[in-house]
Backbone as a chain_set.jsonl record, in Angstrom:
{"seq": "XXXXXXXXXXXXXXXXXXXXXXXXXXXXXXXXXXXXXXXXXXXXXXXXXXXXXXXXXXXXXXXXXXXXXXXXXXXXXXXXXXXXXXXXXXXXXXXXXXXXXXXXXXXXXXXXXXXXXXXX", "coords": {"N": [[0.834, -1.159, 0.0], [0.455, 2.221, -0.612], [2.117, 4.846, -2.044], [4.688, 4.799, -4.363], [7.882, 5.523, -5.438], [8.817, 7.623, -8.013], [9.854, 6.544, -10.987], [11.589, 5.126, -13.383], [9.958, 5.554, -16.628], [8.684, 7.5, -16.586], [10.009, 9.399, -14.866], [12.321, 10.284, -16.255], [10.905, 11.774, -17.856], [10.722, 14.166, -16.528], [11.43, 17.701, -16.795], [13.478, 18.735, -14.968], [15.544, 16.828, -15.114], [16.531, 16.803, -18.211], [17.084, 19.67, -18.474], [19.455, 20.479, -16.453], [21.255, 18.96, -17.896], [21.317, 20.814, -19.953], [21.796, 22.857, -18.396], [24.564, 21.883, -17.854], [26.069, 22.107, -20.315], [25.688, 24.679, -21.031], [27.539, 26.043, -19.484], [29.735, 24.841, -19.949], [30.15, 25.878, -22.973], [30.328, 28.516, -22.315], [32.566, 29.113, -20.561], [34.629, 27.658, -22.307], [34.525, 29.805, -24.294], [35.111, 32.417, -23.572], [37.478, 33.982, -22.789], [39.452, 34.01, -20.104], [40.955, 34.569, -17.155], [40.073, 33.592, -14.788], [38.648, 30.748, -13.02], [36.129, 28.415, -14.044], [34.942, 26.544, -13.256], [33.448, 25.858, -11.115], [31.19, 26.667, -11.302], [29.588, 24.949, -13.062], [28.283, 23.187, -11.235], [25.889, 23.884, -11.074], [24.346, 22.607, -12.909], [24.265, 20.18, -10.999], [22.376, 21.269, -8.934], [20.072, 22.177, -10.536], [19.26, 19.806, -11.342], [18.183, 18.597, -9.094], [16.37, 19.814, -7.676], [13.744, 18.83, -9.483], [14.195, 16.349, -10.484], [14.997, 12.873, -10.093], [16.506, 11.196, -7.314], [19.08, 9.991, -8.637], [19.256, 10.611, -10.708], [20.24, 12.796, -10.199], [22.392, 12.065, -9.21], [23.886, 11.607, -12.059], [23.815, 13.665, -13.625], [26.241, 15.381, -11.122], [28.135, 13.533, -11.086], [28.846, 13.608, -13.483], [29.34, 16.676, -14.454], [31.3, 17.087, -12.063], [33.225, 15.05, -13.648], [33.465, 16.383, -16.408], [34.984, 18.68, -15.732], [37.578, 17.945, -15.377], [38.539, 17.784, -18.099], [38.429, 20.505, -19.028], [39.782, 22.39, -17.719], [41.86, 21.4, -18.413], [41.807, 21.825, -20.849], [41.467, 25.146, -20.909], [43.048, 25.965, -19.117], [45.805, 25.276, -18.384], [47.882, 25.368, -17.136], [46.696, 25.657, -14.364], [46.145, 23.332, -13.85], [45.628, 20.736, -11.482], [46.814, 22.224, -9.353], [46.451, 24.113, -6.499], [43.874, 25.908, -6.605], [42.428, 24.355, -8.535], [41.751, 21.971, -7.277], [40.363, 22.964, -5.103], [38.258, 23.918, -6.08], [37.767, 21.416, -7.599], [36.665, 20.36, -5.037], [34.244, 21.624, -4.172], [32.94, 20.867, -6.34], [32.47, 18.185, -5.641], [31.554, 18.485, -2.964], [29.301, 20.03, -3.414], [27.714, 18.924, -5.46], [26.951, 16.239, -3.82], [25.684, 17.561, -1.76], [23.769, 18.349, -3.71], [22.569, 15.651, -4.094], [21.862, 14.696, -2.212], [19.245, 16.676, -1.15], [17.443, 15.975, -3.704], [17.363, 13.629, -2.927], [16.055, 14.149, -0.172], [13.357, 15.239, -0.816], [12.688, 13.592, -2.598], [11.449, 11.395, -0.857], [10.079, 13.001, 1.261], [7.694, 13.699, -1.335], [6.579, 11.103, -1.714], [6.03, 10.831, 0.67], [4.427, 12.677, 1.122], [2.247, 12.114, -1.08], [1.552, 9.689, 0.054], [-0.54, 10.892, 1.974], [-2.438, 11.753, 0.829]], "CA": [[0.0, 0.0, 0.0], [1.26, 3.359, -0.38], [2.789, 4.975, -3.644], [5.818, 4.404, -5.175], [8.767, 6.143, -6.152], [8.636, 8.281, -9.325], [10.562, 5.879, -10.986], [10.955, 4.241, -15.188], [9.626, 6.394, -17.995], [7.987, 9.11, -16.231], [11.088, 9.675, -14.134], [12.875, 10.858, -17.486], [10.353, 12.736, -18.697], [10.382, 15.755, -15.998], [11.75, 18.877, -17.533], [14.743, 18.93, -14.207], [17.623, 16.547, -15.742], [17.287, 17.5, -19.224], [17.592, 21.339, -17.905], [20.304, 20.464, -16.142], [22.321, 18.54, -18.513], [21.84, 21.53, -21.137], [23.452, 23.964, -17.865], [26.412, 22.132, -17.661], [26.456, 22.296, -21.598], [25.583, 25.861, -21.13], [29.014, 26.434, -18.497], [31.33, 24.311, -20.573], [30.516, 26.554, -23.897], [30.492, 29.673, -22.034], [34.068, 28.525, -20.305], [35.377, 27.843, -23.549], [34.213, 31.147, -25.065], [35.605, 33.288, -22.72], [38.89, 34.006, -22.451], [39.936, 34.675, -18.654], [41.981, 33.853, -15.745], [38.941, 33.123, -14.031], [38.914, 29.192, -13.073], [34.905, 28.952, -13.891], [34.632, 25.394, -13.118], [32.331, 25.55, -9.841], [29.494, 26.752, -12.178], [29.094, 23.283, -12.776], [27.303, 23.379, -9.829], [24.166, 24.56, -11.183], [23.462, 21.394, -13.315], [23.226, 19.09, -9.865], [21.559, 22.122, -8.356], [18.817, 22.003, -10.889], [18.855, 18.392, -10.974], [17.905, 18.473, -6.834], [14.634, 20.917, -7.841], [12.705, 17.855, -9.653], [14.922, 15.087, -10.58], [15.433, 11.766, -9.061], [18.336, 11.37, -6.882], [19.745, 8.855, -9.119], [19.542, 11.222, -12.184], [20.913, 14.127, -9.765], [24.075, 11.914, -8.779], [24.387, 11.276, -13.065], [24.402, 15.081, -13.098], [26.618, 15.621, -10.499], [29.316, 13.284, -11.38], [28.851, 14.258, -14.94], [29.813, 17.834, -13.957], [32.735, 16.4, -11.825], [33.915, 14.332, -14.788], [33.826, 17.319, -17.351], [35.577, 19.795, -14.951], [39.059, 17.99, -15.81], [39.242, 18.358, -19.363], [37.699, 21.963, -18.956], [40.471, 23.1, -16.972], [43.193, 20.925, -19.277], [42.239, 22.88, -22.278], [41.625, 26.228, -20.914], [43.894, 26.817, -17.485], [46.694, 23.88, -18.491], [48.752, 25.892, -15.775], [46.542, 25.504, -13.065], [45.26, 21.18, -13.141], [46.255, 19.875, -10.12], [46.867, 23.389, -8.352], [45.476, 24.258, -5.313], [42.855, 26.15, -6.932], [41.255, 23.681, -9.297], [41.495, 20.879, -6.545], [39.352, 23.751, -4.347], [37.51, 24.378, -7.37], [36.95, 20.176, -7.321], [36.302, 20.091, -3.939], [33.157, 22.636, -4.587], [31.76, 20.353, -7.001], [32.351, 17.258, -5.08], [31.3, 18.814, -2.078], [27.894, 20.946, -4.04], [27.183, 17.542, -5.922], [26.655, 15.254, -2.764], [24.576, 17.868, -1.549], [22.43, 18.413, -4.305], [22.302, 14.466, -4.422], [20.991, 14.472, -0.612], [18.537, 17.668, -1.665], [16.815, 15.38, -4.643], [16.728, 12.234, -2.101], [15.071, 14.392, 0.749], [12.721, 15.434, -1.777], [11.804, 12.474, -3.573], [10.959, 10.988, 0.407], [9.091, 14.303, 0.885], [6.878, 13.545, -1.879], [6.214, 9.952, -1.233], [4.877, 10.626, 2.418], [3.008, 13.435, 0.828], [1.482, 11.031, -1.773], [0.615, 8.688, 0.638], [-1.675, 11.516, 3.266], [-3.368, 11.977, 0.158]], "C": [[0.89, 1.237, 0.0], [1.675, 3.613, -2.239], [4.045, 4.917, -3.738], [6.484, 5.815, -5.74], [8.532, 6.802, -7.287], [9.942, 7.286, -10.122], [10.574, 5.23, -12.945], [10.801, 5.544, -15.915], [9.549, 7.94, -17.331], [9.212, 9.653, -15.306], [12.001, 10.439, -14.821], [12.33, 11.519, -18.587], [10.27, 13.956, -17.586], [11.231, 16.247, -16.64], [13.154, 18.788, -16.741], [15.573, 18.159, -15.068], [17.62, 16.408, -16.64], [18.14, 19.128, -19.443], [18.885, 21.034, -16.995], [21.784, 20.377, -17.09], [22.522, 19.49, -19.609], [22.148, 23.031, -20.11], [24.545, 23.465, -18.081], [26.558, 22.28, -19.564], [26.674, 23.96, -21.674], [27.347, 26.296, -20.774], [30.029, 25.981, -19.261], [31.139, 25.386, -22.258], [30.791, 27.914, -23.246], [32.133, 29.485, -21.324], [34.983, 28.296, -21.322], [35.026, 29.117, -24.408], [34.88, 32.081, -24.426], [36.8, 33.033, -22.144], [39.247, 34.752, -20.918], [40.479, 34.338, -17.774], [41.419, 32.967, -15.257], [38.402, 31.835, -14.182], [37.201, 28.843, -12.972], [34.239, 27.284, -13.924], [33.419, 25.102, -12.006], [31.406, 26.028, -10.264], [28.988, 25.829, -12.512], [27.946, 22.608, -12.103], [25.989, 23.183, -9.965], [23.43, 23.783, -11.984], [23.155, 20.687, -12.157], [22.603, 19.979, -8.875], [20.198, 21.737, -8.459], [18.305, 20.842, -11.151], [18.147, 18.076, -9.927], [16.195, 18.861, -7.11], [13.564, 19.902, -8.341], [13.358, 16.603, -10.178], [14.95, 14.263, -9.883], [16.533, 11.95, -8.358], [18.951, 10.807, -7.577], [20.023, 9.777, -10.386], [20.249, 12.429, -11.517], [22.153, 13.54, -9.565], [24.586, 11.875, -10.403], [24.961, 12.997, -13.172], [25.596, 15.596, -12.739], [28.007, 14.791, -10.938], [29.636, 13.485, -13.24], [29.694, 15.748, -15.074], [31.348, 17.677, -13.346], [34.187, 15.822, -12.89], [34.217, 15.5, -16.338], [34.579, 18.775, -17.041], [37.293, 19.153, -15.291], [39.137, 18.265, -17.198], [39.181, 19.962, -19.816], [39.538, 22.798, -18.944], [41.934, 22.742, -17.554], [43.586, 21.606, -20.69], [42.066, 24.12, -22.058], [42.815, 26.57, -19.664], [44.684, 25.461, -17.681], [47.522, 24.067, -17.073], [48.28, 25.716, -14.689], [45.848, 24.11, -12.657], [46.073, 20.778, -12.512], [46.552, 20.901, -9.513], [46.02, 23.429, -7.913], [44.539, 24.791, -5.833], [41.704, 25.454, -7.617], [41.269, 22.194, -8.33], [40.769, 21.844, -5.564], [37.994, 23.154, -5.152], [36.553, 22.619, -7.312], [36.451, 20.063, -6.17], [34.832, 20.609, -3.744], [32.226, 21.464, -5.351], [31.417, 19.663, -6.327], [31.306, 17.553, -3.714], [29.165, 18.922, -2.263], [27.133, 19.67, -4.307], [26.44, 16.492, -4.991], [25.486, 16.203, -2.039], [23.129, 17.895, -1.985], [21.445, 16.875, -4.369], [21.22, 13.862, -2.979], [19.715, 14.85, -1.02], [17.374, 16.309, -2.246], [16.257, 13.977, -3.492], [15.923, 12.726, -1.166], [13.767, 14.781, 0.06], [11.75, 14.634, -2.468], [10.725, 11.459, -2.104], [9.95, 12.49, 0.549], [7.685, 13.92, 0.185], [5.745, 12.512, -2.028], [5.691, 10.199, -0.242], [3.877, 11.803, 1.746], [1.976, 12.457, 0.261], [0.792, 10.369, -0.995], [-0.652, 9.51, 2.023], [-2.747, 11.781, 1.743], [-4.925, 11.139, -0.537]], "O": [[1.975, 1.233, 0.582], [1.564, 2.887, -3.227], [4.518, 5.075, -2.612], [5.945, 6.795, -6.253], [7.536, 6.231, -7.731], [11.063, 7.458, -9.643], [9.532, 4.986, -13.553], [11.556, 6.496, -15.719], [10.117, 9.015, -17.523], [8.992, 10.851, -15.13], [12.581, 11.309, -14.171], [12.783, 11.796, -19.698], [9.542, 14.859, -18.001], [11.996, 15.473, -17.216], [14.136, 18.753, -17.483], [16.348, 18.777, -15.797], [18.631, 15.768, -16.929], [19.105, 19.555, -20.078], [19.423, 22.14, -17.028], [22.797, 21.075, -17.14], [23.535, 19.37, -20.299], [22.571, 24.072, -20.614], [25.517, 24.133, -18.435], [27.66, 22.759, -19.828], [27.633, 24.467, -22.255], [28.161, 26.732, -21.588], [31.113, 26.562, -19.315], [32.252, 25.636, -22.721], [31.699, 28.504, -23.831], [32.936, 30.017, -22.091], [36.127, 28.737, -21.212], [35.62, 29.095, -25.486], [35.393, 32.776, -25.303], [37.131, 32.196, -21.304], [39.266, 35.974, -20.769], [40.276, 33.125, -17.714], [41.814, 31.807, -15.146], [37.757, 31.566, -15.196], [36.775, 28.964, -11.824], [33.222, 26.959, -14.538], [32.601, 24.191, -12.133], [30.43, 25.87, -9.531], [27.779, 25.726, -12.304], [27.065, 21.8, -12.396], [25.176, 22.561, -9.281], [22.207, 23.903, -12.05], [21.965, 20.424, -11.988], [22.25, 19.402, -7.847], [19.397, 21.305, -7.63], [17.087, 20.675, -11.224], [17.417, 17.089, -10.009], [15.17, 18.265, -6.779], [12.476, 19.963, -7.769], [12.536, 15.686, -10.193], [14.937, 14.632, -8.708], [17.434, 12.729, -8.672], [20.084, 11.058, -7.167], [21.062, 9.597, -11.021], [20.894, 13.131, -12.295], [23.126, 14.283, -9.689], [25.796, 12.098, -10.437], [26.078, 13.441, -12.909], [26.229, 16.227, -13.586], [28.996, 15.497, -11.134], [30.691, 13.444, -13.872], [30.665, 15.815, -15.827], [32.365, 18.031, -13.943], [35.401, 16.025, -12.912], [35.125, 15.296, -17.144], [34.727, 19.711, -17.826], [38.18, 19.994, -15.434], [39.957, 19.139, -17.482], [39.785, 20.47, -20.761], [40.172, 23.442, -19.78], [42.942, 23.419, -17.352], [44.61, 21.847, -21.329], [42.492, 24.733, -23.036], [43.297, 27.701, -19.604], [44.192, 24.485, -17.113], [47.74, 23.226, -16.202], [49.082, 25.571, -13.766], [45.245, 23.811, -11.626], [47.204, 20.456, -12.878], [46.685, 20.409, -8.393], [44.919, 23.059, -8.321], [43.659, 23.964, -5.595], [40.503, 25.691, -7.488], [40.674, 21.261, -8.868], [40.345, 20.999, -4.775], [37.127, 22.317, -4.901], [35.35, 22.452, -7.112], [35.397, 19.436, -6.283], [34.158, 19.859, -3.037], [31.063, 21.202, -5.041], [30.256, 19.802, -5.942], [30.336, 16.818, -3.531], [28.23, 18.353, -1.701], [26.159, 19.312, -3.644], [25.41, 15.946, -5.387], [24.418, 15.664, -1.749], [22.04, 17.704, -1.445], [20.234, 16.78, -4.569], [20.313, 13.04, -2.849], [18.903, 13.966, -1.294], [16.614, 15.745, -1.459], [15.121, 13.529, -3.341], [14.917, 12.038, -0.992], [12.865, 14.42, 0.816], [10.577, 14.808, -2.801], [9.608, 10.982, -2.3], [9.127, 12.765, -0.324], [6.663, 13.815, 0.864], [4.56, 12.699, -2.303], [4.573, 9.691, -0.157], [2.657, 11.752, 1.898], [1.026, 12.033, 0.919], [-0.432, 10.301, -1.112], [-1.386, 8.861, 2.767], [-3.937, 12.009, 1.957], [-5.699, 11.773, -1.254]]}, "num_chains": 1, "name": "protein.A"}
């Protein structure tokens, strides 16, 4: 008794982790467009952000280490000087850090909705 997870088809049809996956597309062209010092990797961020807002957790951790995983070559072809400096291991630490949150976020969330579901 009770309802069920959002889970299968309809789970990959909310609007959250395609909007996500076309921020971090957004951050990695705008990062490559823009020429600047400025290590702009923890914008990243804002795909397992908006993943958290209606996504599963399971599609917010793809997100999230998706983001993670496209933050090294980012930083290999624009800032060669600073991969593996203290700043872009901050810089990872931010995602890693942001990511696990947003991944909590989406799981308190998806529980959230389920006990709602079921007073209804």
């Amino acid at each position: 008794m009770g309802s069920q997870p959002i889970t299968g088809d309809s789970a990959w049809r909310r609007p959250s982790f395609p909007l996500a996956l076309a921020a971090l597309a957004a951050v990695v062209i705008v990062d490559l467009a823009v020429d600047t010092n400025a290590l702009l990797i923890q914008l990243l961020l804002v795909g397992p952000l908006i993943a958290a807002t209606g996504a599963t957790a399971r599609q917010t951790l793809i997100v999230a280490v998706a983001a993670l995983v496209i933050s090294v070559p980012i930083v290999a072809l624009t800032h060669n000087d600073l991969l593996l400096s203290g700043r872009h291991i901050v810089a990872t630490g931010v995602l890693l850090i942001g990511g696990a949150m947003a991944v909590l976020i989406a799981r308190l969330r998806e529980i959230q909705e389920r006990d709602s579901a079921r007073l209804t």
